[in-house]
NUBAZA-897971 format. One line per field, with one value per residue (C-alpha): residue number from 1; residue in three letters; chain; z, y, x. Coordinates in pm, whole numbers. Each point is the difference from the previous one (the first is absolute). Layout:
BEGIN
resi	(NUM ...) $
resn	(ALA ...) $
chain	(A ...) $
zz	(Z ...) $
yy	(Y ...) $
xx	(X ...) $
// end
This chain:
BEGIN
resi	(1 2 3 4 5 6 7 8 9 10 11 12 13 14 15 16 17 18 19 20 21 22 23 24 25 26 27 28 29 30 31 32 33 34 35 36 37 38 39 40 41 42 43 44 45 46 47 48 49 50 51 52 53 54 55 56 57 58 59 60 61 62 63 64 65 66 67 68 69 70 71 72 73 74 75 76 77 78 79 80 81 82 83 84 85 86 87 88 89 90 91 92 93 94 95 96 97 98 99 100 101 102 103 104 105 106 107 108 109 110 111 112 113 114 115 116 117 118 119 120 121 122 123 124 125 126 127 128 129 130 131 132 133 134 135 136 137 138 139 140 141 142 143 144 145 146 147 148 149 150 151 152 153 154 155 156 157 158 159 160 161 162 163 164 165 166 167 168 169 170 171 172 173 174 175 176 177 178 179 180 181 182 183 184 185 186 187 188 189 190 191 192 193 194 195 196 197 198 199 200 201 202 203 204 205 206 207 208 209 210 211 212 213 214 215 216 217 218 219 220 221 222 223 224 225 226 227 228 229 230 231 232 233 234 235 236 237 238 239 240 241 242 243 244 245 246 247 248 249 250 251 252 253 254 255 256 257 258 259 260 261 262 263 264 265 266 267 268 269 270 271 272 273 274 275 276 277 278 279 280 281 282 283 284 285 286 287 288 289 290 291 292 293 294 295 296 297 298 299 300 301 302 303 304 305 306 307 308 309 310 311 312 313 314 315 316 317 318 319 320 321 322 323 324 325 326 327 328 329 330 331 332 333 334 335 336 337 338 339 340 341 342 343 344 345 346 347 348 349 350 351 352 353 354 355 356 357 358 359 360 361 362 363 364 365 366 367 368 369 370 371 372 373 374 375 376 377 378 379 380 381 382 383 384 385 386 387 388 389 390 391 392 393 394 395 396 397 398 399 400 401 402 403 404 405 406 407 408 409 410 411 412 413 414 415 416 417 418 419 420 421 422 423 424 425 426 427 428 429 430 431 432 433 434 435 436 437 438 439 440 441 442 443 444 445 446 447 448 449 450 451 452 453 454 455) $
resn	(UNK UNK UNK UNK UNK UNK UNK UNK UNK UNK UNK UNK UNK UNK UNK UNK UNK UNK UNK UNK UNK UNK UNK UNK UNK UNK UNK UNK UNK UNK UNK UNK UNK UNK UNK UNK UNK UNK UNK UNK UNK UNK UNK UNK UNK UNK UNK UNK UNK UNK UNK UNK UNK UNK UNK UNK UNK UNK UNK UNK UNK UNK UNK UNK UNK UNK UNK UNK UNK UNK UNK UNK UNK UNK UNK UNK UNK UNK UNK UNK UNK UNK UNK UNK UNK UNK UNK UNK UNK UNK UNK UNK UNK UNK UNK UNK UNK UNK UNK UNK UNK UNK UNK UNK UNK UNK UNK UNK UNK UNK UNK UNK UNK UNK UNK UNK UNK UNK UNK UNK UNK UNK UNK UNK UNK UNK UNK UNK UNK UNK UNK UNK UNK UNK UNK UNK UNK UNK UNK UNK UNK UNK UNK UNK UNK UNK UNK UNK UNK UNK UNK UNK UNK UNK UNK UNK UNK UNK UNK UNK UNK UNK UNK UNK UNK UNK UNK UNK UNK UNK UNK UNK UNK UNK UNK UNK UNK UNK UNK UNK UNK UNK UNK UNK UNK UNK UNK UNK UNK UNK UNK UNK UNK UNK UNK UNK UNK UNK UNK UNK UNK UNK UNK UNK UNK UNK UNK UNK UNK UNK UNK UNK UNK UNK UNK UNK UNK UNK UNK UNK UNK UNK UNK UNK UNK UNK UNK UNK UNK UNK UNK UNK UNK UNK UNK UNK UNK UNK UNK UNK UNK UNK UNK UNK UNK UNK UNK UNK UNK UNK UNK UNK UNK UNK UNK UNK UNK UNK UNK UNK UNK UNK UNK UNK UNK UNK UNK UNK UNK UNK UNK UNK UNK UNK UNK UNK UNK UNK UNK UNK UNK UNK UNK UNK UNK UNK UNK UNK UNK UNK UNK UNK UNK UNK UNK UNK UNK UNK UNK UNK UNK UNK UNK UNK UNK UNK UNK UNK UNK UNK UNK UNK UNK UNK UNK UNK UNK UNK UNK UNK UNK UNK UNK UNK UNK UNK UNK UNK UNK UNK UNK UNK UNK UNK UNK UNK UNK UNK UNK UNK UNK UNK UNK UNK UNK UNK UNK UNK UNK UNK UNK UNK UNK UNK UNK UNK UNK UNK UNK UNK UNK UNK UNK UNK UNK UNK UNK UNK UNK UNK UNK UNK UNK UNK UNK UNK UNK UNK UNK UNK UNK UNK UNK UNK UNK UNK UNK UNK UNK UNK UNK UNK UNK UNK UNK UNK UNK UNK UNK UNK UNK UNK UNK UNK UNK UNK UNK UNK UNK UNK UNK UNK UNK UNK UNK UNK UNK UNK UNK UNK UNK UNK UNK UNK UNK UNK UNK UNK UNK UNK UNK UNK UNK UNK UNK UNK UNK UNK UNK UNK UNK UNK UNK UNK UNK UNK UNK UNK UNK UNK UNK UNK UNK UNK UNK) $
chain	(A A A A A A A A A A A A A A A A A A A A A A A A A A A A A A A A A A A A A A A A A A A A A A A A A A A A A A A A A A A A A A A A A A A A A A A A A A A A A A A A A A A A A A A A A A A A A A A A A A A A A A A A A A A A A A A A A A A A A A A A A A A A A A A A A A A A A A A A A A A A A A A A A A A A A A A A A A A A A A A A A A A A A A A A A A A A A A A A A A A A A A A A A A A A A A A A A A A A A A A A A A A A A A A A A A A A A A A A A A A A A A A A A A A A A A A A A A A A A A A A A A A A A A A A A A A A A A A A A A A A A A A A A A A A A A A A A A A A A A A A A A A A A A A A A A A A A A A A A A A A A A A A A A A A A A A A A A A A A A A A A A A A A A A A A A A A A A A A A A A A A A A A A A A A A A A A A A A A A A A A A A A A A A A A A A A A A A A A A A A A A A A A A A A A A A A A A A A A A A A A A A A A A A A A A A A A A A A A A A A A A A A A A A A A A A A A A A A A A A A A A A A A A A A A A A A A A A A) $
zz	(-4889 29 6 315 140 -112 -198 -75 150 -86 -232 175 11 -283 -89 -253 46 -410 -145 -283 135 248 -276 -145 362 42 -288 120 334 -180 -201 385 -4 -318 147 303 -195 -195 269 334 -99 -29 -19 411 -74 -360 106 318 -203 45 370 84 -161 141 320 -28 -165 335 321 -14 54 172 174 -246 100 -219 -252 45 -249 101 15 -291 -174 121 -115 -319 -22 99 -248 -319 134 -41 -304 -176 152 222 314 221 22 32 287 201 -64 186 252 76 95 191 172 143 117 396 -151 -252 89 -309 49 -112 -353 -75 148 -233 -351 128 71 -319 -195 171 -110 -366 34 184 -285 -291 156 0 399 49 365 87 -224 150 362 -146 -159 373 139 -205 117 358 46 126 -205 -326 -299 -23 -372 60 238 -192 -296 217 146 -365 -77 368 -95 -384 181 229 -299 -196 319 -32 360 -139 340 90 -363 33 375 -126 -295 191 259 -329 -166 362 -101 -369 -123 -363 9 -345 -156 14 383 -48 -215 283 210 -158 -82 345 93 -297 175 329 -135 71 -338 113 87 -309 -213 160 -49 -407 -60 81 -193 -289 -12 95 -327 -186 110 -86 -340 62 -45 312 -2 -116 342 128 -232 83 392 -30 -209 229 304 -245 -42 331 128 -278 -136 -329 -229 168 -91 -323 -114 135 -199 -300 124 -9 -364 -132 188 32 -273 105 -91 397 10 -296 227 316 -128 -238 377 157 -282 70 346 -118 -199 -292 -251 -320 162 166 -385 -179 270 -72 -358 -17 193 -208 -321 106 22 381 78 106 184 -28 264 -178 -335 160 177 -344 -148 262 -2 -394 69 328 -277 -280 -247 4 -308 189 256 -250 -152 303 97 -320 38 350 -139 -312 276 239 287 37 175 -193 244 -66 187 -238 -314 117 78 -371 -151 154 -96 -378 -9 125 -253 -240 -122 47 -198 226 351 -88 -19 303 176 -135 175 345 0 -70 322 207 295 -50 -273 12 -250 -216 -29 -11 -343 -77 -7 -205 -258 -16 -80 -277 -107 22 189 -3 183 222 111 28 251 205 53 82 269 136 27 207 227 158 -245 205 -215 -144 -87 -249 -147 -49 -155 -246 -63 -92 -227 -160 -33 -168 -237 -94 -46 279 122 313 111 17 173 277 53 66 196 207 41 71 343 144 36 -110 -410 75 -168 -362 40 -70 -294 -165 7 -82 -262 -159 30 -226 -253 -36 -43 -289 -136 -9 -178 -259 -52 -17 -254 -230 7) $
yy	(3504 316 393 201 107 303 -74 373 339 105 315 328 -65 237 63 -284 145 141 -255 -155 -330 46 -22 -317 -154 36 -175 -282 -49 15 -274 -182 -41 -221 -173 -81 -152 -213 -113 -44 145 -312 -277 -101 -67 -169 -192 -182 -340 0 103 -336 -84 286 -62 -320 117 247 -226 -40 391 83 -186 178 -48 -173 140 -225 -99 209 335 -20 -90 376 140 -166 123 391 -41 -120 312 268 -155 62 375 -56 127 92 -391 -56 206 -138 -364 118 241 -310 -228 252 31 -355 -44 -1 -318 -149 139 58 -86 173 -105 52 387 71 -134 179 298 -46 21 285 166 -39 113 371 13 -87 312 183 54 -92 92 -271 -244 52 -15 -368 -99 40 -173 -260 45 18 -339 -280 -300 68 -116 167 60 153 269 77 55 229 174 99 90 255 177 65 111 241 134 87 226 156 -160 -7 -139 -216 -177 -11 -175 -201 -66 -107 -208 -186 -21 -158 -266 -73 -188 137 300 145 286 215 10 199 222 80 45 224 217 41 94 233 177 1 158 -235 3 -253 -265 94 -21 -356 -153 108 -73 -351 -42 128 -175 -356 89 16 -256 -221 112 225 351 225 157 380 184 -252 208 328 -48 -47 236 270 -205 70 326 148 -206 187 -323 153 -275 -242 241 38 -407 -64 268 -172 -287 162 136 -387 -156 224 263 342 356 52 -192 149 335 -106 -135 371 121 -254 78 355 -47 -155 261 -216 253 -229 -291 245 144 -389 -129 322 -18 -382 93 254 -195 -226 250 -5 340 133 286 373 -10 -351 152 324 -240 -166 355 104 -292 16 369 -134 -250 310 -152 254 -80 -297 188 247 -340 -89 273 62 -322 33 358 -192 -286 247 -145 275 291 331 208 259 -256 -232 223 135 -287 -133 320 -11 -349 56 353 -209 -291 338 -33 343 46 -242 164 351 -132 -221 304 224 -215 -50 384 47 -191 127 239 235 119 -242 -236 291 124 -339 -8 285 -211 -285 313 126 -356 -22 308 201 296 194 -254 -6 312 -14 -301 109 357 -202 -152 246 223 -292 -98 -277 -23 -260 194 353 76 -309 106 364 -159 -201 297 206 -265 -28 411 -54 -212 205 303 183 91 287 -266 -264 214 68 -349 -67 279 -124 -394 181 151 -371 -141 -315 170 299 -198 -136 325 168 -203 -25 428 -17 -220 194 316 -105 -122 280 153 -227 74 363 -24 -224 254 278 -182 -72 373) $
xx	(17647 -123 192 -109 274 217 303 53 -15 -350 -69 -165 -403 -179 -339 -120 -377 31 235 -141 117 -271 -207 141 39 -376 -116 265 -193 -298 116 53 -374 14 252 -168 -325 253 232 -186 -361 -201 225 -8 -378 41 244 -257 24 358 -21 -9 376 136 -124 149 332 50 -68 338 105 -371 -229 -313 -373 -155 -286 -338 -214 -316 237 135 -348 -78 313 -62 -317 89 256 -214 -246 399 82 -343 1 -243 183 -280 -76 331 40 -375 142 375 -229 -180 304 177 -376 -28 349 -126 -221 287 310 230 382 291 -4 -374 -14 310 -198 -286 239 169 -378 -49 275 -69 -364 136 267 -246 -200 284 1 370 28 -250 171 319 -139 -167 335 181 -290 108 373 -86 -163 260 131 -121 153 372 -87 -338 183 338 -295 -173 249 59 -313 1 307 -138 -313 203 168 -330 -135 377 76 369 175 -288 60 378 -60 -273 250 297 -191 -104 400 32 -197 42 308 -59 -92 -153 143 -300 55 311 -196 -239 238 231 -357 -65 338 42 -414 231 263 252 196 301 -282 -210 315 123 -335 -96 355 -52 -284 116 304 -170 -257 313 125 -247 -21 -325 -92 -12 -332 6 -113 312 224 -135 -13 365 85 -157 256 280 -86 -69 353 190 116 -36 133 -186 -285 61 44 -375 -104 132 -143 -321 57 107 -298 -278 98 -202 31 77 279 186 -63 112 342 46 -26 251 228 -75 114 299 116 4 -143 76 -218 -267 -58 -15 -237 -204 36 -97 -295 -105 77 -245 -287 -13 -6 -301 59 94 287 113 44 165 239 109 36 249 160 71 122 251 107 4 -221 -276 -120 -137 -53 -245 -176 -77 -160 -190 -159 -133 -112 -201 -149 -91 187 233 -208 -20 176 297 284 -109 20 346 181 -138 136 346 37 -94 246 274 -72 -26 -301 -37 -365 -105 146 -210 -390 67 183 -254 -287 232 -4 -368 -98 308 -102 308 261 258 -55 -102 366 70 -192 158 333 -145 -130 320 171 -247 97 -370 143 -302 -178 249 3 -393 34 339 -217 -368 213 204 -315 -239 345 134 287 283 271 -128 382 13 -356 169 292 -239 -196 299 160 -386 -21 408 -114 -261 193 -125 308 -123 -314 309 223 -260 -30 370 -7 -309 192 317 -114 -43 408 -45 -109 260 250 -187 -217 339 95 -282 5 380 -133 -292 194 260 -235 -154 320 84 -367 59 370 -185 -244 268 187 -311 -16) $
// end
């Protein structure tokens, strides 16, 4: 049984060139070439003593050639010469039968062992395009062994996959499902790799799927890069929930810093603000964070949630480990957290510093806010002016409006009325601008009465 055909409408092609699944994907059909060593490297040629059996076992199903005595003293001898290394002997000894085949004609059989010794003297030197041209030698010869060519056919279509010949694996693959009544689970994993290099999502989806759920099964764990392949499927189908359950199967199996990301963003996607912050704040809790965005993340997630005082902590201690960069953004978003937890004392040396490395005035009159909350009007005034003067003040009528209430406070009653003035001319101050005159006015008409009655 194998999934090729497609169940489902397919989901628009996109560039997978700098997904990070590539990444994982490659080391996956690197791990094909360990897999080929195990499987179908040398065990054709280790297994000669038991040619015989087999050969016996199949005259039934194929009328094989049989493997004489004198050829498979040679094989056994270019074999002893692989398996101690020593491949250039190897190779003379094989160079040398294929030589005198005009003089002693090799059958069938024979030319596939030597074909299959070949192979495994290309891969040990790492030249897979000659071993795969030996291992379809091998498959090309008539009425050999069924087993010897389902187990090569195997080894072709892993072959195909490590030179990233994605649809000559996936034919080479399902020419082989043709021919194996039990097909092994890690064939479904191939095959649902080179779909997912083809873009063919449905197919990719059908095939991991299956393996997975056969693992299970089974009572076995699906390998990791099984996990992740399909939650990438999941992910580009929009079948978010789907998405978001291998993810915690990632976290339960093959706990990872990654993971605890990935599903804060699947939450995020979800709108689920509640679980996006918990999966966040177990990851942090856990000292996983490692860097700046991660902790500014958690920080704004705290202040979404309106705990800044988390929100501040947080951002203190990536300050202290020197993940989180020293940058104004970084200093501001710190300060605003700790003046809304009111830790006002706090909020001014981390403003202060935002300021100091800002390239305009904003964050100065910004300061000048936090100074006047803390009640030191004189710096406020100091900072509101610094920033007005170098520009780029978002909302100069709110600064004037600050500076005024820091100039009333101080008793400087004309300085303060300027100031209203000056945030009065923009319309959206014209209307507290107004009070707060209204306002001062009529205490310093209740100052002067109390100084005429002390008289």
């Amino acid at each position: 049984m194998k999934f090729d055909d497609t169940q489902a409408i397919r989901s628009p092609d996109r560039s997978i060139g700098g997904s990070p699944l590539r990444v994982l994907l490659g080391a996956a059909v690197l791990a094909v070439a360990q897999v080929v060593t195990t499987q179908t490297g040398l065990a054709p040629v280790l297994g000669l003593a038991q040619a015989w059996a087999q050969e016996q076992e199949e005259q039934e199903t194929r009328k094989t050639p049989a493997l004489r005595n004198k050829v498979y003293e040679k094989l056994s001898e270019a074999q002893v010469a692989a398996e101690a290394k020593d491949l250039a002997t190897a190779s003379k000894i094989l160079d040398e039968m294929l030589a005198g085949r005009r003089d002693n004609e090799l059958n069938s059989y024979e030319l596939a062992n030597v074909y299959n010794l070949y192979a495994f003297i290309h891969y040990s030197q790492e030249d897979y395009t000659s071993a795969l041209q030996a291992y379809e030698n091998v498959i090309k010869q008539p009425n050999i062994p069924l087993a010897m060519e389902i187990n090569t056919r195997f080894t072709v279509a892993q072959l195909y996959f490590v030179q990233e010949r994605w649809q000559d694996g996936i034919n080479a693959l399902n020419q082989w499902f043709e021919m194996t009544e039990n097909p092994n689970t890690t064939a479904y994993v191939l095959l649902a790799q080179g779909y997912y290099q083809l873009q063919d999502y449905d197919r990719a989806l059908n095939n991991i799927e299956y393996a997975i759920n056969d693992f299970e099964e089974k009572g076995r764990l699906p390998k990791e890069q099984w996990y992740n392949l399909a939650r990438f499927l999941y992910t580009e189908k929009g079948m978010t929930d789907k998405a978001t359950k291998t993810i915690r199967d990632l976290i339960t199996f093959y706990p990872k810093k990654q993971y605890w990301i990935q599903l804060s963003f699947m939450f995020s996607e979800q709108e689920e603000e509640k679980k996006q912050l918990a999966t966040m704040d177990t990851a942090y809790v856990q000292d996983m964070l490692e860097k700046d965005g991660e902790y500014r993340n958690m920080a704004s997630l705290f202040l979404n949630a309106e705990v800044p005082w988390k929100a501040g902590k947080v951002l203190e201690q990536g300050f202290e480990a020197e993940i989180v960069e020293d940058n104004s953004k970084n200093w501001e978003l710190l300060a605003g957290a700790l003046r809304q937890a009111q830790e006002i004392d706090k909020a001014i040396p981390a403003m202060e510093k935002a300021a100091a490395l800002s390239d305009d005035g904003d964050l100065y009159a910004r300061l000048g806010n936090i100074y006047l909350d803390a009640e030191q009007h004189e710096k406020a005034i100091e900072a509101i002016n610094k920033g007005l003067q170098r520009g780029g003040v978002k909302r100069p009528d709110n600064a004037r409006l600050v500076l005024g209430m820091a100039y009333f406070n101080l008793d400087e009653y004309e300085k303060a009325r300027d100031a209203f003035r000056a945030a009065g001319r923009d319309e959206r101050s014209k209307k507290y601008a107004t009070q707060w005159i209204s306002y001062m006015n009529s205490e310093i008409d209740r100052q002067n009465k109390l100084a005429e009655d002390a008289d």
